[in-house]
DSSP file (Angstrom, degrees, kcal/mol; ACC not computed):
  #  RESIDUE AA STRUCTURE BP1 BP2  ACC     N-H-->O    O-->H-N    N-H-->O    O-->H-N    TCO  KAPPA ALPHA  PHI   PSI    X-CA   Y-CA   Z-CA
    1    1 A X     >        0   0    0      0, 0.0     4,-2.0     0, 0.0     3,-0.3   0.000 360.0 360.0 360.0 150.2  -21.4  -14.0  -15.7
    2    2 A X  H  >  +     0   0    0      1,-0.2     4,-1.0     2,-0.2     5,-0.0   0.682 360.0  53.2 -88.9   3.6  -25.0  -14.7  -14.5
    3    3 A X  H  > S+     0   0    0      2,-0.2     4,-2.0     3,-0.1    -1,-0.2   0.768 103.9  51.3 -53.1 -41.6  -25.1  -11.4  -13.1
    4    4 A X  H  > S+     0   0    0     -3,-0.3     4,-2.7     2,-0.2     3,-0.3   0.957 110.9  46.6 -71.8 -63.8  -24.2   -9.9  -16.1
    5    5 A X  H  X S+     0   0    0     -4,-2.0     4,-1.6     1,-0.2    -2,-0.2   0.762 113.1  56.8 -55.0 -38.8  -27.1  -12.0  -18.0
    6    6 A X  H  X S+     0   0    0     -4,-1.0     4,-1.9     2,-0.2    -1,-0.2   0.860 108.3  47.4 -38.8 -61.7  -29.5  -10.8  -14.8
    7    7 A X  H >X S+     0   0    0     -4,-2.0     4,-3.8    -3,-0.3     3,-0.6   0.992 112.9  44.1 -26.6 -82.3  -28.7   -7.3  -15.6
    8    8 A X  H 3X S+     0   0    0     -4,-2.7     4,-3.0     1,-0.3    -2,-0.2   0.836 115.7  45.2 -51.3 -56.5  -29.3   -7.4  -19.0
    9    9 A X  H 3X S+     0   0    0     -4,-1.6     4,-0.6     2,-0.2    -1,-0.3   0.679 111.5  53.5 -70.0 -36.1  -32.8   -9.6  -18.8
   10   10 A X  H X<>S+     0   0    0     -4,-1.9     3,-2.7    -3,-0.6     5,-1.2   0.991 114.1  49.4 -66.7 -70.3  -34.4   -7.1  -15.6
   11   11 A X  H >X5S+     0   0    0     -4,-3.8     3,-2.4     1,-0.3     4,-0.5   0.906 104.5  53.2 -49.1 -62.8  -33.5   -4.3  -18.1
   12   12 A X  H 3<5S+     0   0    0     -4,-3.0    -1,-0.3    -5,-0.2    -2,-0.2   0.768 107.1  51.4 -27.3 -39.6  -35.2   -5.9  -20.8
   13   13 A X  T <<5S-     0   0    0     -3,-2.7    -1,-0.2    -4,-0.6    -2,-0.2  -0.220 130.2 -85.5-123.2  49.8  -38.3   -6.2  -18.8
   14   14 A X  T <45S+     0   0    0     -3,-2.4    -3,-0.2     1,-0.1    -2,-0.2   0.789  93.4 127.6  77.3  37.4  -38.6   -2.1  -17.6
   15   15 A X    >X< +     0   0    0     -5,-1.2     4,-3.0    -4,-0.5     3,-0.9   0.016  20.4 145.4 -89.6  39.0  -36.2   -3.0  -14.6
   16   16 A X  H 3> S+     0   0    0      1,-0.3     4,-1.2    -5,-0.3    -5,-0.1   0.812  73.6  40.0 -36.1 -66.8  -33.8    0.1  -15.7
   17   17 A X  H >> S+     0   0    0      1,-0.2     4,-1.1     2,-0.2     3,-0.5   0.781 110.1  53.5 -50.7 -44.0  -33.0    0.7  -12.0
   18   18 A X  H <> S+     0   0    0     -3,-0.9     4,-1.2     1,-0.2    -1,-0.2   0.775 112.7  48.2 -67.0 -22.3  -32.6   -2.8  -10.6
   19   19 A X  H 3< S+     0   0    0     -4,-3.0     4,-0.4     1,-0.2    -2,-0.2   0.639 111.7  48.0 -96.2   4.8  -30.0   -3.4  -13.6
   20   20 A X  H <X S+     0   0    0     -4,-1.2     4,-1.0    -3,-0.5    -1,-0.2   0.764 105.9  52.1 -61.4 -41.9  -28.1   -0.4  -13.0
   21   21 A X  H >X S+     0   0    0     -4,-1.1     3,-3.4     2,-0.2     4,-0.8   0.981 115.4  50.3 -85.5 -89.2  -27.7   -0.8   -9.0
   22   22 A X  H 3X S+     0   0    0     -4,-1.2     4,-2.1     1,-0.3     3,-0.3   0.717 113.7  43.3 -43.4 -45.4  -26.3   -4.7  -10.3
   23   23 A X  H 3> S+     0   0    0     -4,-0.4     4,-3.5     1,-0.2    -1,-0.3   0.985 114.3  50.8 -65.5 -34.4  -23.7   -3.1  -13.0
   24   24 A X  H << S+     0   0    0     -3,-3.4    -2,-0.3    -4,-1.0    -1,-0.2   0.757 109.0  47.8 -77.1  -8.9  -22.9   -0.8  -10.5
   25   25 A X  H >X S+     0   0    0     -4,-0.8     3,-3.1    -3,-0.3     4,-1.1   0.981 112.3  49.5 -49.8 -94.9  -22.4   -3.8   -8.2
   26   26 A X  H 3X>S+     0   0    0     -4,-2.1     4,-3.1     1,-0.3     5,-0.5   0.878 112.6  48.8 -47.7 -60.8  -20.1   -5.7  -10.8
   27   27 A X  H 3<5S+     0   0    0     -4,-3.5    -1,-0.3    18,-0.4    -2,-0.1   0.648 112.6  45.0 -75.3  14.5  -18.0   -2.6  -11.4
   28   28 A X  H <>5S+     0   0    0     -3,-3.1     4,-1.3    -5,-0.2    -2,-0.2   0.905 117.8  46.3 -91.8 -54.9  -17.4   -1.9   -7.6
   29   29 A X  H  X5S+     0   0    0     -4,-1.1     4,-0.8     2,-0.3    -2,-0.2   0.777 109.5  52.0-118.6 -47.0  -16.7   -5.5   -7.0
   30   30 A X  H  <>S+     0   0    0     -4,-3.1     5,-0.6     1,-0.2    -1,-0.3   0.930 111.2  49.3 -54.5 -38.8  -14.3   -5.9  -10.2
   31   31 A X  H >4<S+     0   0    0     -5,-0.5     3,-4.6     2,-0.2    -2,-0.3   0.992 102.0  65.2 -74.2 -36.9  -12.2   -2.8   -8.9
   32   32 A X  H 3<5S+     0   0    0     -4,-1.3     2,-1.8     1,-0.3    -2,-0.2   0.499  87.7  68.0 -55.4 -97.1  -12.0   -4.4   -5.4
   33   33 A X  T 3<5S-     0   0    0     -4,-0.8    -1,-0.3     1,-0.2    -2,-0.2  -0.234  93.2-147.0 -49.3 -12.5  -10.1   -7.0   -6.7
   34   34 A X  T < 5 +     0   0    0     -3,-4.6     2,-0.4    -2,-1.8    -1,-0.2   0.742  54.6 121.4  53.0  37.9   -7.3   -4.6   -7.3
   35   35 A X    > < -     0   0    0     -5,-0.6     3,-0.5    -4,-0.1     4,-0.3  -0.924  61.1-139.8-127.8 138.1   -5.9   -6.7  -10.9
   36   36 A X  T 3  S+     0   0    0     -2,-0.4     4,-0.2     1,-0.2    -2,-0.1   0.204  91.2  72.3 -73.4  20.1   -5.9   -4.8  -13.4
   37   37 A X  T 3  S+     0   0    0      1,-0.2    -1,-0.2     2,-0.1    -3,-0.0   0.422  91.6  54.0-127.8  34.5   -7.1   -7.5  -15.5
   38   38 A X  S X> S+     0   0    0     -3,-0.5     4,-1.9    -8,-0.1     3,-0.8   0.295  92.3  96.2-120.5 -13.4  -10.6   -7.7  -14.2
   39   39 A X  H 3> S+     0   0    0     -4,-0.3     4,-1.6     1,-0.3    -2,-0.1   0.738  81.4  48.3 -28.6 -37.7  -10.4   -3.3  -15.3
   40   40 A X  H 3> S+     0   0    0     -4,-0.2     4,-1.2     2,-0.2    -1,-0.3   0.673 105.1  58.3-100.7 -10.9  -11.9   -3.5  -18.8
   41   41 A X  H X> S+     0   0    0     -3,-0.8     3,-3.5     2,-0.2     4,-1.0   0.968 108.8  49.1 -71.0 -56.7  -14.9   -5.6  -17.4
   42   42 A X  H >X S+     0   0    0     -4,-1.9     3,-2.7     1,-0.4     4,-0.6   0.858 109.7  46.9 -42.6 -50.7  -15.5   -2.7  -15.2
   43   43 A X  H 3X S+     0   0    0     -4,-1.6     4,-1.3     1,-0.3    -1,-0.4   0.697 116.4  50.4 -61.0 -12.0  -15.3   -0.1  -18.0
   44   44 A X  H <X S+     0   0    0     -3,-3.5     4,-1.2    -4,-1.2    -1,-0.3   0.613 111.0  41.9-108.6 -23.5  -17.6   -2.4  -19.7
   45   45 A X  H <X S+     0   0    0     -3,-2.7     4,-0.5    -4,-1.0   -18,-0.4   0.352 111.1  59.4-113.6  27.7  -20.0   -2.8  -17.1
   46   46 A X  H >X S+     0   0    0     -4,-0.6     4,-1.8    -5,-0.2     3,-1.4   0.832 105.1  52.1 -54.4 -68.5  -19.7    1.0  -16.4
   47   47 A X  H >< S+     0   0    0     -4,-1.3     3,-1.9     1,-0.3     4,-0.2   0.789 113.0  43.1 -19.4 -78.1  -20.9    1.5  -20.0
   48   48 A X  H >X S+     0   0    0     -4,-1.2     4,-3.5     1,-0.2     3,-1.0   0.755 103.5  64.7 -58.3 -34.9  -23.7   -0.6  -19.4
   49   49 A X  H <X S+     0   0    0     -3,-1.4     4,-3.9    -4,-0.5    -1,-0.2   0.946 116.3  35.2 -56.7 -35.4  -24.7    0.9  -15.8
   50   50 A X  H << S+     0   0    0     -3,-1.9     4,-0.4    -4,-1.8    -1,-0.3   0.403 105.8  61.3-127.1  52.2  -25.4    3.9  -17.4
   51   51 A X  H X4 S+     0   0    0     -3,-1.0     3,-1.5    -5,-0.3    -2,-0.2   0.789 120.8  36.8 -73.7 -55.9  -26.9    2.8  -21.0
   52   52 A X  H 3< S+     0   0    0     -4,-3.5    -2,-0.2     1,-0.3    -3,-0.2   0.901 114.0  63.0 -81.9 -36.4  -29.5    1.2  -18.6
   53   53 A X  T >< S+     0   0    0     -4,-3.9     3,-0.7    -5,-0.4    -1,-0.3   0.684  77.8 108.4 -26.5 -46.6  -29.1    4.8  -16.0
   54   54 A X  T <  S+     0   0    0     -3,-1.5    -1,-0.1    -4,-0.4   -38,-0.1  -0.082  76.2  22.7 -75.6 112.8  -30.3    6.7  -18.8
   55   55 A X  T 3  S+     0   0    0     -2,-0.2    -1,-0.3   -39,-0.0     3,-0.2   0.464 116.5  76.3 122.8   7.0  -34.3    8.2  -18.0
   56   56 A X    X   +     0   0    0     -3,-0.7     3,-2.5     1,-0.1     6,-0.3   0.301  47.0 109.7-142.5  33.4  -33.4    7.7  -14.4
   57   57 A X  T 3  S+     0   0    0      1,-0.3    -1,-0.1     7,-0.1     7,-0.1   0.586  77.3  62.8 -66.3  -7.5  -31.2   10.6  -13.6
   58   58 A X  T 3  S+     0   0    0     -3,-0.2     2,-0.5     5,-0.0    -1,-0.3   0.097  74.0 116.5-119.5  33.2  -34.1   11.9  -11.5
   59   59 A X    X   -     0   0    0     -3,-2.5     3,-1.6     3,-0.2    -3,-0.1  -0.686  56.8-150.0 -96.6 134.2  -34.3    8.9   -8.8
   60   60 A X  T 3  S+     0   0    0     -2,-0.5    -1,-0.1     1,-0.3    -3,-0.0   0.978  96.0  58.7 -54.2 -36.2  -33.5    9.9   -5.3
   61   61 A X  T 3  S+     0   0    0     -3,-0.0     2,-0.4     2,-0.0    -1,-0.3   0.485 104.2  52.0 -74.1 -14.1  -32.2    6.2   -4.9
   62   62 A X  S <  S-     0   0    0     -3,-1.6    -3,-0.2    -6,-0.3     3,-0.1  -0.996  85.8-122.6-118.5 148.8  -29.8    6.3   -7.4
   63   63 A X        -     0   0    0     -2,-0.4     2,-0.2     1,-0.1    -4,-0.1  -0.272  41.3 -89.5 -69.8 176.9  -27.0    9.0   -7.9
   64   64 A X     >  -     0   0    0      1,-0.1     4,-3.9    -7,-0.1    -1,-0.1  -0.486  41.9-120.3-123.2 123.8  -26.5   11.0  -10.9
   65   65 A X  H  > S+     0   0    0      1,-0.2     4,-1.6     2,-0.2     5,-0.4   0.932 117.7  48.4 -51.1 -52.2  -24.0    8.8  -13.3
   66   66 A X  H  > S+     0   0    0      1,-0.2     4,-2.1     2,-0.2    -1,-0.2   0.840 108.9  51.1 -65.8 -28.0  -21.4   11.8  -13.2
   67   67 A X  H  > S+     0   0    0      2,-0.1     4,-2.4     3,-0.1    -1,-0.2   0.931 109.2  53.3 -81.0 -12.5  -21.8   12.0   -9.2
   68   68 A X  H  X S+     0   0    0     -4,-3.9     4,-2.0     2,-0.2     3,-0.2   0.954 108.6  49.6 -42.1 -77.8  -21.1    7.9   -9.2
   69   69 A X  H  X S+     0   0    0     -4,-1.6     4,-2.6     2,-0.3     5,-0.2   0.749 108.6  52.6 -42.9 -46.5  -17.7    8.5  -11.3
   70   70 A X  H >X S+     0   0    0     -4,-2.1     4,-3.2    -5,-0.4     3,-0.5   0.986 110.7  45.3 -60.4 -57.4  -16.6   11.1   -9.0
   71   71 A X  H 3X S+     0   0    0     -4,-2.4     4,-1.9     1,-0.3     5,-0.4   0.933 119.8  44.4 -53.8 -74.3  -17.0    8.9   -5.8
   72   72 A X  H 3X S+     0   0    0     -4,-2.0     4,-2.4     1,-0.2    -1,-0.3   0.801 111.7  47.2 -43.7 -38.6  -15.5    6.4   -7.6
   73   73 A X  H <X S+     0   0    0     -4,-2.6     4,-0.9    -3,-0.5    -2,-0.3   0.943 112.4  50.9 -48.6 -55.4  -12.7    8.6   -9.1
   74   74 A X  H >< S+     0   0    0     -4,-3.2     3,-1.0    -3,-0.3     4,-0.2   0.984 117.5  45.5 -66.7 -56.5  -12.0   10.2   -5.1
   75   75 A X  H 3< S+     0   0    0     -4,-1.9    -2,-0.2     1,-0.3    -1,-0.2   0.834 129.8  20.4 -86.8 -22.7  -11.8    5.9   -3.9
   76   76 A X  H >< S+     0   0    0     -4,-2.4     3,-0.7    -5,-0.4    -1,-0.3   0.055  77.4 126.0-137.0  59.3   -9.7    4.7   -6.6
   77   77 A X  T << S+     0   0    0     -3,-1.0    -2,-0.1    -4,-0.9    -1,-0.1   0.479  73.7  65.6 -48.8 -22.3   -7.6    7.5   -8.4
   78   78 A X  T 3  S+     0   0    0     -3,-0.2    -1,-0.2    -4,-0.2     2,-0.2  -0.093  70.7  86.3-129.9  55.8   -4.8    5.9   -7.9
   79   79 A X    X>  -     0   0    0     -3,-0.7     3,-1.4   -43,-0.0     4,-1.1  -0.971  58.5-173.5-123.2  83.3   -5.2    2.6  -10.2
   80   80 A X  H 3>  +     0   0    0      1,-0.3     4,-0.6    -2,-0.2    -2,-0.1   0.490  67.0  66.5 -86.8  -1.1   -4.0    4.6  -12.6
   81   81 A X  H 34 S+     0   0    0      1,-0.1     4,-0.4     2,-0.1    -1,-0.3   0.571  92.8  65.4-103.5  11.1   -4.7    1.4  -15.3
   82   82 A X  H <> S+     0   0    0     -3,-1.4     4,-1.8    -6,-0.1     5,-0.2   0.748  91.8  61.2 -84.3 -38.7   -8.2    1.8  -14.7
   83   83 A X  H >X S+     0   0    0     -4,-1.1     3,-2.7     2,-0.2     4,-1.4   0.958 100.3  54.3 -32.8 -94.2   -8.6    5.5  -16.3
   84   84 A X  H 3X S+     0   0    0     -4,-0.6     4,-3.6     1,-0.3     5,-0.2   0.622 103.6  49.7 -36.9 -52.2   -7.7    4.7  -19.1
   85   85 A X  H 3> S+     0   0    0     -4,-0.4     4,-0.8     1,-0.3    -1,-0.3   0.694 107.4  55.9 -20.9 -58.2   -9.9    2.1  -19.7
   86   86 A X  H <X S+     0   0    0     -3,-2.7     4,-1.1    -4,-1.8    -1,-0.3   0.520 102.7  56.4 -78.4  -5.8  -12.7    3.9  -18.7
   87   87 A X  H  < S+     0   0    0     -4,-1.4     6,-0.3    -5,-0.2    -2,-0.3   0.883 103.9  44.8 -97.8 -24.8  -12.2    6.5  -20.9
   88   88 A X  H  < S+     0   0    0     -4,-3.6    -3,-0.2    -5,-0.2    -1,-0.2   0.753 114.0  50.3 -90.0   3.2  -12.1    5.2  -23.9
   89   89 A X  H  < S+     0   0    0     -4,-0.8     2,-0.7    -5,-0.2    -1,-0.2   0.721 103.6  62.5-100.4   5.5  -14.9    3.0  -23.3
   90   90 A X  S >< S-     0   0    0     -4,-1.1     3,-1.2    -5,-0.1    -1,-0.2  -0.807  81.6-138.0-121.5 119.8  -17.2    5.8  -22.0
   91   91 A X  T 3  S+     0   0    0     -2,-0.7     3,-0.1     1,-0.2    13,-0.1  -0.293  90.7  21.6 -76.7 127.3  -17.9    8.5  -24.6
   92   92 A X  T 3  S+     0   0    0      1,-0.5    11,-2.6    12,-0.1     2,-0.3   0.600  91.2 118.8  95.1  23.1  -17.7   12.1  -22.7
   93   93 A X  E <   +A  102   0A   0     -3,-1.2    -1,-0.5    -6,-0.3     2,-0.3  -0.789  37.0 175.7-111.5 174.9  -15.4   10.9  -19.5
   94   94 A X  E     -A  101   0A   0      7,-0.9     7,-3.6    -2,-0.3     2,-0.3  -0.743  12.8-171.2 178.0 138.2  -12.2   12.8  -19.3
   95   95 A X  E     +A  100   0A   0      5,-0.3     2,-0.3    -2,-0.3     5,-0.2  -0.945  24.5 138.6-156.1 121.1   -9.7   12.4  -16.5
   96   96 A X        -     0   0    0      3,-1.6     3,-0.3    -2,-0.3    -2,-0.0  -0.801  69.2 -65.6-163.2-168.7   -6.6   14.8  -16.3
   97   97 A X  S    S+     0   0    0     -2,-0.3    -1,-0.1     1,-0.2     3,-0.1   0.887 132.4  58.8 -58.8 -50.5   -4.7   16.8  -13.2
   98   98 A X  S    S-     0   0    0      1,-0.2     2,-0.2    -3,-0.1    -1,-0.2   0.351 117.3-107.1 -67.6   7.5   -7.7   18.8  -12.7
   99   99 A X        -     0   0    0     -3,-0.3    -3,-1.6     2,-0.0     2,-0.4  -0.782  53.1 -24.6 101.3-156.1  -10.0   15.6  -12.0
  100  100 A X  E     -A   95   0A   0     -2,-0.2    -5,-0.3    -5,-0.2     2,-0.2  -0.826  54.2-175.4-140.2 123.5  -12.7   13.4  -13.5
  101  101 A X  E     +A   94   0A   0     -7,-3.6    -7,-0.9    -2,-0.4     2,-0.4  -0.968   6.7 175.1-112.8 116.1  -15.0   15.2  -16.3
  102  102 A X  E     -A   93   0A   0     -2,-0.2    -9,-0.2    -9,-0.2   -10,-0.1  -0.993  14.8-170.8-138.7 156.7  -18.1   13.6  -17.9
  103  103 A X        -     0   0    0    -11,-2.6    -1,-0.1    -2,-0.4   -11,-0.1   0.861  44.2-122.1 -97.0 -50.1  -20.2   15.5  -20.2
  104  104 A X        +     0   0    0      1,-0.3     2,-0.8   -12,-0.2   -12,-0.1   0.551  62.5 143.0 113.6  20.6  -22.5   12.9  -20.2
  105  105 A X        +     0   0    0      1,-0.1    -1,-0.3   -15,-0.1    -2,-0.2  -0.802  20.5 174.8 -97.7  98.3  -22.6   12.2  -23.6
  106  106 A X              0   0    0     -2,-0.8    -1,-0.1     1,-0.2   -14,-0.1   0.043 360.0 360.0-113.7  22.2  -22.9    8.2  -24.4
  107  107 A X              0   0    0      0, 0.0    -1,-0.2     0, 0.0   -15,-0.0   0.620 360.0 360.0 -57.9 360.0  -23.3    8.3  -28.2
């Protein structure tokens, strides 16, 4: 996607924030599409919103990657093939009865 390739190339040249806001774009826009077979692009371009997030947890303009994941968690909890998905591709999310946990941990 040329978004995707946008992303990546603004990061590449110290646009951390502007290619974050755009993954976080692409994975808003995938779950609005409500099939689950656009799901793993989303976990995939979650990954990536906050590989490039990281160093900017302290911009007023963007939210804090864990409070992002709640807001998302509260508007679509119940696309229940999307969980999964995001948890195994983002190292230190956890999803259970009690809610959506991330440690924050992206090794």
């Amino acid at each position: 996607s040329y978004l995707r390739t946008l992303s990546s190339t603004l990061y590449k040249h110290g646009y951390a924030h502007t290619a974050t806001l755009l993954r976080r774009f692409l994975v808003e826009d995938h779950i609005q599409q409500s099939k689950s077979k656009y799901y793993s692009y989303a976990a995939s371009d979650m990954k990536k919103a906050i590989d490039y997030g990281e160093g900017l947890e302290d911009c007023p303009q963007l939210p804090e990657t864990e409070v992002y994941l709640r807001t998302l968690y509260e508007q679509h909890k119940r696309k229940t093939a999307l969980w999964p998905l995001m948890t195994d591709k983002i190292k230190g999310l956890s999803v259970g009865k009690d809610g959506l946990r991330y440690s924050g941990d992206t090794s």
